[in-house]
N, C-alpha and C positions, 0 to 999 in steps of 0.2 A: 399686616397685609391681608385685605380680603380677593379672594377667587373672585374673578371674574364667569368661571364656568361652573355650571352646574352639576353637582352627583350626576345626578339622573344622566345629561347630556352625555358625559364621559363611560359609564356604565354601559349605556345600551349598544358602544360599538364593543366594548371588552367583550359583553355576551353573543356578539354576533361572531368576532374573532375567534372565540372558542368554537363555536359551533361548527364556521366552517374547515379550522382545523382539524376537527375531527371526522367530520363528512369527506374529505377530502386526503386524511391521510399524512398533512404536513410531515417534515424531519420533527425530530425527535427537540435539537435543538429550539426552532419556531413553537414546538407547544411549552417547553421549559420560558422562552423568554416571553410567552403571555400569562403564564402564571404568575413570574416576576411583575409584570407590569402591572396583574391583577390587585397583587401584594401592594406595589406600590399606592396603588390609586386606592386603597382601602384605609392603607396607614397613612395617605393625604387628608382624606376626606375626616377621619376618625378626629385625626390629632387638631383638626378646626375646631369640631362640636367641642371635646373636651376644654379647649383655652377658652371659650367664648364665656365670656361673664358678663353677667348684670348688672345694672346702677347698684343695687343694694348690698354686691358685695364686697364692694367699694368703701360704703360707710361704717 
């Protein structure tokens, strides 16, 4: 299955989510489940690069 979205594209709202949790004081819950999601979109992104192989590893 390849992604259709970009690292990058998905990252830049996480980092903005954080920040304005924190400028703004969220519950406690709201900052634990952006951490989680941070998690998640890390160990998305990661576990792509690692599968990815080449013609040559193949032969």
């Amino acid at each position: 299955i390849i992604l259709t979205v970009t690292e990058g594209s998905v990252k830049k709202y996480l980092d903005t989510s954080t920040r304005v949790a924190a400028e703004y004081e969220v519950s406690e819950y709201t900052r634990q489940r952006i951490e989680l999601i941070g998690l998640e979109i890390k160990s998305l992104f990661e576990s792509d690069k690692s599968r990815q192989m080449g013609l040559f590893e193949f032969m």
